[in-house]
Every structure is written in C-alpha cells, then in structure tokens.
ChimeraX commands (.cxc) that place a marker at each C-alpha (Angstrom):
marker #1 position -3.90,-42.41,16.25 radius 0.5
marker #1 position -4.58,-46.19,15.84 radius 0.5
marker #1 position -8.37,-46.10,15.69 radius 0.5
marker #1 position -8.11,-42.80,13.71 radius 0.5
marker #1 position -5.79,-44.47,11.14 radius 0.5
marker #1 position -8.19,-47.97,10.97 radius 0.5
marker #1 position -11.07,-45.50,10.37 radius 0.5
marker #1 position -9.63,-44.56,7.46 radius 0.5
marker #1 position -8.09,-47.74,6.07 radius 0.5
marker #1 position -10.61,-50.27,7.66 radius 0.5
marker #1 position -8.99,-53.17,5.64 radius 0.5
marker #1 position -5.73,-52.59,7.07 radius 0.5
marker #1 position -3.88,-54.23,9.45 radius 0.5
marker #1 position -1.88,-51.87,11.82 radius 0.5
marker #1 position 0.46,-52.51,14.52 radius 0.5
marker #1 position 1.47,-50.28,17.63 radius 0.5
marker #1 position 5.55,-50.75,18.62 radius 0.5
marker #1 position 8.39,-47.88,19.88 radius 0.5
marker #1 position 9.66,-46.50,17.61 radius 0.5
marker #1 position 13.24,-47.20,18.52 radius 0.5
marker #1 position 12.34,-51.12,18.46 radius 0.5
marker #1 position 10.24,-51.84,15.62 radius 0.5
marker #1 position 9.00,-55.43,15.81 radius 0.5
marker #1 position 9.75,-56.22,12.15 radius 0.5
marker #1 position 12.50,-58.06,10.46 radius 0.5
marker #1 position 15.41,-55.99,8.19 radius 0.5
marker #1 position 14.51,-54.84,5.26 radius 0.5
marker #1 position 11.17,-56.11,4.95 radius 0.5
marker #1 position 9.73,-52.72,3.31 radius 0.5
marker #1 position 10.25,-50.68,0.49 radius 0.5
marker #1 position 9.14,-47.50,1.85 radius 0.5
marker #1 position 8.08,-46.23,5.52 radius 0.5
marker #1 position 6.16,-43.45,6.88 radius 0.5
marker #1 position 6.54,-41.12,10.06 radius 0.5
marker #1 position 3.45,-39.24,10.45 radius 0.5
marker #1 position 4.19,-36.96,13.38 radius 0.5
marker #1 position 6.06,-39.12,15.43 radius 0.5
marker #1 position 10.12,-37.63,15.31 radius 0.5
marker #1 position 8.91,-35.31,18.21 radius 0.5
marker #1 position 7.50,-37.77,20.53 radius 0.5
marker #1 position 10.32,-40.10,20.20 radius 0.5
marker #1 position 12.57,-40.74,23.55 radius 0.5
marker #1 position 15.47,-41.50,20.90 radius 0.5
marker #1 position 15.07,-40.02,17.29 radius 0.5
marker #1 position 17.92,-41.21,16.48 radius 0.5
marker #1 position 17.59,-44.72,17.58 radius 0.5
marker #1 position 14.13,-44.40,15.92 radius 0.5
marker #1 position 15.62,-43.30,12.67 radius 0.5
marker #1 position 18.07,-46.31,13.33 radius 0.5
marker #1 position 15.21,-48.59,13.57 radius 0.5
marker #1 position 13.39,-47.33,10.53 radius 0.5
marker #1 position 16.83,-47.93,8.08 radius 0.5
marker #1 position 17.01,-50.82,9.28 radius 0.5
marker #1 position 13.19,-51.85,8.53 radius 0.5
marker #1 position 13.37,-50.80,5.11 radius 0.5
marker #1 position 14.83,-51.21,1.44 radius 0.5
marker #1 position 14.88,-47.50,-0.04 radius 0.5
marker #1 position 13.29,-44.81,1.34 radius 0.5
marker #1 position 11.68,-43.49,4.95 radius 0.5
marker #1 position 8.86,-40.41,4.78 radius 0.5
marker #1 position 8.89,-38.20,7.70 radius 0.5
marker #1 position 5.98,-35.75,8.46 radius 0.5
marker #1 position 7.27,-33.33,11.01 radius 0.5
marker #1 position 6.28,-29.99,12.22 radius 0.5
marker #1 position 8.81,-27.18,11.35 radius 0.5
marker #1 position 10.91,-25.44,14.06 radius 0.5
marker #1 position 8.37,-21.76,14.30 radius 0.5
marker #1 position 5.93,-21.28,16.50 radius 0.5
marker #1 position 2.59,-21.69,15.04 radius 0.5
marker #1 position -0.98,-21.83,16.66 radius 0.5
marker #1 position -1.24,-25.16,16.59 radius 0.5
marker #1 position 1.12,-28.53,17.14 radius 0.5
marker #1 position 3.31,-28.80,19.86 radius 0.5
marker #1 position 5.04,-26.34,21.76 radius 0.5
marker #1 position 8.21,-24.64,19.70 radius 0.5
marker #1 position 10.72,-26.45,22.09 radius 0.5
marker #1 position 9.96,-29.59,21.04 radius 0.5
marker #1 position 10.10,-29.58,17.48 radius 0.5
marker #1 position 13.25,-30.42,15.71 radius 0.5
marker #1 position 15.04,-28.46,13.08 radius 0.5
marker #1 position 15.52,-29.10,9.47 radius 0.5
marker #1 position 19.21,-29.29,10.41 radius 0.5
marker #1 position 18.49,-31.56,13.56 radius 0.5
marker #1 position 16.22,-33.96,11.78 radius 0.5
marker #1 position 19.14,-33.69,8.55 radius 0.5
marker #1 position 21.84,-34.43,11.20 radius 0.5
marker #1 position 19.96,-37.52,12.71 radius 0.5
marker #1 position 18.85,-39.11,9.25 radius 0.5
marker #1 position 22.78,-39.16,8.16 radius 0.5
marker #1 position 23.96,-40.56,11.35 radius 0.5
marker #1 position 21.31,-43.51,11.02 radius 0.5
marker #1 position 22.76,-44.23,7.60 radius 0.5
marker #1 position 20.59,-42.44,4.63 radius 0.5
marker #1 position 22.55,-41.39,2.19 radius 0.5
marker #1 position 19.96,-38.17,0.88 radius 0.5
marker #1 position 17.50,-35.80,2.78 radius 0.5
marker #1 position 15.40,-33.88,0.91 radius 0.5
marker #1 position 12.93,-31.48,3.07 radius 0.5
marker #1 position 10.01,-30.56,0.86 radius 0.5
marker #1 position 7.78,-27.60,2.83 radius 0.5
marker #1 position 4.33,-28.11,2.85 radius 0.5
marker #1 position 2.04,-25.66,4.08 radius 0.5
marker #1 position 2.35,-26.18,7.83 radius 0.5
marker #1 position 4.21,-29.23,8.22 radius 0.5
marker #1 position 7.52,-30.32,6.62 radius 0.5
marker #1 position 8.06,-33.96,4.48 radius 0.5
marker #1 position 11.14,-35.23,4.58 radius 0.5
marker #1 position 11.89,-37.73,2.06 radius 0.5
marker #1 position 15.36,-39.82,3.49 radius 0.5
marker #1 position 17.08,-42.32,0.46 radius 0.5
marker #1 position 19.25,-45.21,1.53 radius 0.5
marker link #1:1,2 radius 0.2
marker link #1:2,3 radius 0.2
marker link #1:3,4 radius 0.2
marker link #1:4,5 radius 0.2
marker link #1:5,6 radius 0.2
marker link #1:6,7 radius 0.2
marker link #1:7,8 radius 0.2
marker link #1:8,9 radius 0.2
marker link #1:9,10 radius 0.2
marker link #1:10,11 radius 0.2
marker link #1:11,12 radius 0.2
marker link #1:12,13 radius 0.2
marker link #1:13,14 radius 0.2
marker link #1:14,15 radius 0.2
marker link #1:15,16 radius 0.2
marker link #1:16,17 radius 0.2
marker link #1:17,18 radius 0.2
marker link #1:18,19 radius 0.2
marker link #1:19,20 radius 0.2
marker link #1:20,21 radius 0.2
marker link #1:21,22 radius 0.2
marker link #1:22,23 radius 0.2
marker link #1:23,24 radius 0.2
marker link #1:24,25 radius 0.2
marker link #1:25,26 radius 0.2
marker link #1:26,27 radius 0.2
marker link #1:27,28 radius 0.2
marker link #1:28,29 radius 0.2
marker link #1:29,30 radius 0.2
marker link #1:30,31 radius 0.2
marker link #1:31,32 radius 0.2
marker link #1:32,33 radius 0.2
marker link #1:33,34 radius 0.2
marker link #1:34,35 radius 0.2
marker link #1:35,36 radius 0.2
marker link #1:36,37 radius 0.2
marker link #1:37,38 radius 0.2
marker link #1:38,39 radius 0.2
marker link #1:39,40 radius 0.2
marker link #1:40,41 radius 0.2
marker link #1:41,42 radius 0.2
marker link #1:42,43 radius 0.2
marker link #1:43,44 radius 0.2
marker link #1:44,45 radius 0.2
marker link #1:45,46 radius 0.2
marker link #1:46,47 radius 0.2
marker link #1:47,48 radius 0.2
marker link #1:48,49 radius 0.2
marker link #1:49,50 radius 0.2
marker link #1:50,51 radius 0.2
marker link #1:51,52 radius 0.2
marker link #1:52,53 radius 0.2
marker link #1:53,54 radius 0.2
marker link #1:54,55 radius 0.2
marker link #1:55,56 radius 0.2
marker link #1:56,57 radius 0.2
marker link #1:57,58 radius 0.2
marker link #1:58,59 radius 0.2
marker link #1:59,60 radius 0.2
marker link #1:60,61 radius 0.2
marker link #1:61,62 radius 0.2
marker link #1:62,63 radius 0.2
marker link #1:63,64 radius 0.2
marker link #1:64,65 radius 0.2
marker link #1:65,66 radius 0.2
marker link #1:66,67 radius 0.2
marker link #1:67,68 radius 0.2
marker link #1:68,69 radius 0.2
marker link #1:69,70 radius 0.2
marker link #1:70,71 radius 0.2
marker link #1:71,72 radius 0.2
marker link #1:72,73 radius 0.2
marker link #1:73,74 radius 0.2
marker link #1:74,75 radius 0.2
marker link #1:75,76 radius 0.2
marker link #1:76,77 radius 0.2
marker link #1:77,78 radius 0.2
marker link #1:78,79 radius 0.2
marker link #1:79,80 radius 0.2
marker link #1:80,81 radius 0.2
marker link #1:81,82 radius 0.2
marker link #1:82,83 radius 0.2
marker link #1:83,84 radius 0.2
marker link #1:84,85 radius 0.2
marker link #1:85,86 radius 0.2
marker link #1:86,87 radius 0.2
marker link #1:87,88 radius 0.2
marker link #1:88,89 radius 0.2
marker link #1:89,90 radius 0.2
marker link #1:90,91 radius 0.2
marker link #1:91,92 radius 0.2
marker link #1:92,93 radius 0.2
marker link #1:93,94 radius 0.2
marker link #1:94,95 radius 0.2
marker link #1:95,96 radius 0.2
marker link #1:96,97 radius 0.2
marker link #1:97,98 radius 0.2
marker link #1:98,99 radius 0.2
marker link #1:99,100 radius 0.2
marker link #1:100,101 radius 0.2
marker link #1:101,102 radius 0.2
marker link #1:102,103 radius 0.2
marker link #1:103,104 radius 0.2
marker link #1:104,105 radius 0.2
marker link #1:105,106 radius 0.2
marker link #1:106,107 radius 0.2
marker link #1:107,108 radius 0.2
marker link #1:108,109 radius 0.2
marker link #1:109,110 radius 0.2
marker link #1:110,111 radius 0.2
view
C-alpha cells in the first residue's frame, strides 16, 4: 500500500509502523486517517489507542461494513458499526459519526 500511496503523492514522505505503536510523539497531528487498516489490526483497540493519542481532534476511519459483498475481506473479519463505535469510545473519542459510502463506511471519531 506504500508504493501505491507514493505513486500517488510522489512528494510525500510516508512511514510504515503497527498500528498499535505508532512511532510519533502525542499530539503531533490535527487529523489522522485509517484507510482500511481496523481489520488487519492484531489490537483495534490498542490501535485506536495509539491513534488518540497521535492526534489533536479528529481520526478518519475507512472500513468495510459488516455484509458480505463480492469483494474485500471475508464477512468474519469485518467489524461492526457497533464494534468499531464500542472501540473508538473506549480509546477516548468523545463522538462517532459513521457516514455510509457506497461500499465502504467513514467513520469520522472527535476527541
């Protein structure tokens, strides 16, 4: 995802780390994106830990939802609306708001 994502922003400077230990001091953004990643995470809540910690005001989390679909990963390891709610409110945000896009989910979590 690396080389797709420096394909697109060549000017960028990108950084691979868990998820659950991001490499970056507290509070050092204003906003943060999870593009697909919830699912693959061996803690989602340690990761959702990790990215509260990481920023100011607000995370972005692009996750499939929890139907089977064609495409994305199998139905068993997607996480809920509920799930993903659950998790973001234990790590701290104070406001989830799902907005459903057409095959994928955004999340938008406020400190």
């Amino acid at each position: 995802m690396l080389a797709a994502a420096f394909n697109f922003v060549p000017a960028a400077k990108f950084q691979e780390a868990p998820a659950e230990n991001l490499p970056f001091i507290d509070a050092v953004f204003d906003l943060a994106f999870m593009g697909l990643v919830m699912h693959e995470t061996d803690d989602a809540l340690a990761a959702l830990r990790q990215a509260y910690r990481v920023t100011t005001r607000r995370l972005a989390v692009l996750e499939w939802p929890d139907e089977e679909q064609p495409f994305g990963p199998p139905r068993s390891d997607r996480l809920s609306s509920e799930q993903i709610t659950s998790l973001a409110l234990q790590a701290r945000f104070k406001e989830v708001k799902p907005v459903r896009l057409q095959n994928l989910v955004l999340y938008q979590l406020e400190h």
